[in-house]
Steps between C-alpha positions, in 0.01 A plus 500: 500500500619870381491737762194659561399850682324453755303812739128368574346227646358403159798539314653262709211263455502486157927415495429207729189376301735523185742310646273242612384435129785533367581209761177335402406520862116525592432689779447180733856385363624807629322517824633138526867577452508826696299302805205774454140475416438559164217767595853714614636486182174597286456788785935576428415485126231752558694716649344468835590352881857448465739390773838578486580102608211357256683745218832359560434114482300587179790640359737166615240253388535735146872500541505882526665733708379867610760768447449864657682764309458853492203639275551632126341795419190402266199589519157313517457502144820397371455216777184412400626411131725257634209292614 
């Protein structure tokens, strides 16, 4: 997976549900590999009721890793187009 931008909930979302096609995951194969139920990840893929700890085994059961950098300067728009 490229790297992707990432500054809501739902853009975050739709990375992981990307990744988990991509995969050819469903959402219970994920929820089964990350040890979650797969009503958290449709509710993470939504954009919604994310823990930090549910976030991060999602992203190890996708082999993924979260890196925090400081922001670029674009704006919503130009962001927007990327997704």
């Amino acid at each position: 997976m490229d790297q992707t931008l990432i500054r809501t909930p739902r853009q975050l979302g739709v990375a992981l549900q990307r990744r988990r096609k991509l995969l050819g995951l469903t959402q219970t194969d994920l929820a089964g590999a990350a040890g979650l139920r797969q009503a958290t990840i449709s509710e993470i893929e939504r954009g919604e009721g994310a823990r930090l700890g549910s976030l991060m085994r999602i992203l190890a059961a996708l082999d993924l890793e979260l890196t925090v950098r400081h922001r670029t300067r674009m704006d919503a728009d130009e962001i927007a187009k990327i997704f």
